[in-house]
N, C-alpha and C positions, 0 to 999 in steps of 0.2 A: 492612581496606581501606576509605577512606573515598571513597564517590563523589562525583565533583566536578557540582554542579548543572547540568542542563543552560540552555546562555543562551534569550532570547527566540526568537531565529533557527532555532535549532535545535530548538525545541518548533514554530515555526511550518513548519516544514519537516516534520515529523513530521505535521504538522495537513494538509498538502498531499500529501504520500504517502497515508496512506489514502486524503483523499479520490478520488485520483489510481484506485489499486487500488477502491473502491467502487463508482465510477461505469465502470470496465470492469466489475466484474463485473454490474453494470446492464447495459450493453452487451451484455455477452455473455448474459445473461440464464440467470443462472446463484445458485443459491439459495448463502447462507454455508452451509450445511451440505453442499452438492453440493464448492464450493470448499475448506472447512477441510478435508475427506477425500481431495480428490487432493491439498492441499496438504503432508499429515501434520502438521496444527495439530488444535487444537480448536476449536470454534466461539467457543467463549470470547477465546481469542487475538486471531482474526480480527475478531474487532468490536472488542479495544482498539486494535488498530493502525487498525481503518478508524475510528474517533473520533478516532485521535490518542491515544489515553491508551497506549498502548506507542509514542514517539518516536523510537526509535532501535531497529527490530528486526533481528536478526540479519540479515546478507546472505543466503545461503543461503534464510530462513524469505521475504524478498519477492521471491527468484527464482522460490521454486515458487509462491508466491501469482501472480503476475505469468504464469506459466507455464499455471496452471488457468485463466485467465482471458484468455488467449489476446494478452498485454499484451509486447512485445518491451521488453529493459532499456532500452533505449537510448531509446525514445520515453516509458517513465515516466520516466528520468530525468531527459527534455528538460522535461517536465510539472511533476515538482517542482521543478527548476530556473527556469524560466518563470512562475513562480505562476500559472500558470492551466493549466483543464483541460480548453481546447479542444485540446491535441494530441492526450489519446487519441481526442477523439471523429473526429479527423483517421487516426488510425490506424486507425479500424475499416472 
């Protein structure tokens, strides 16, 4: 199976997810190591998605990130969608 690259857009949306999830877990004031363990990730994980270097992570794996982090889907969503990342800080 050959993967199909991912486009600009879609790498830059990955780049805005993390950071989206990064800066709640700022917010919530909560260490990657506190988060990757109620998320059932590794620490490892959780810093390529909040870089951006995993762009496309499993649904499920940015619920429960989203979830330890106290981040409702619907306002990350608004967040990566929006590119910008005054809505979580509106959320908190």
């Amino acid at each position: 199976m050959v993967r199909v690259p991912l486009t600009d857009e879609e790498r830059e949306r990955g780049e805005r997810l993390g950071l989206a999830l990064r800066d709640a877990r700022a917010s919530a004031s909560r260490s990657m190591v506190e988060v990757a363990a109620e998320a059932g990730i590794s620490v490892e994980t959780l810093r390529k998605i909040e870089t951006g270097r995993i762009p496309t992570p499993a649904f499920f794996t940015v619920a429960a990130i989203a979830d330890a982090v106290g981040l409702p889907l619907d306002v990350l969503r608004a967040t990566v969608e929006n590119t910008g990342a005054g809505v979580v800080a509106e959320a908190s």
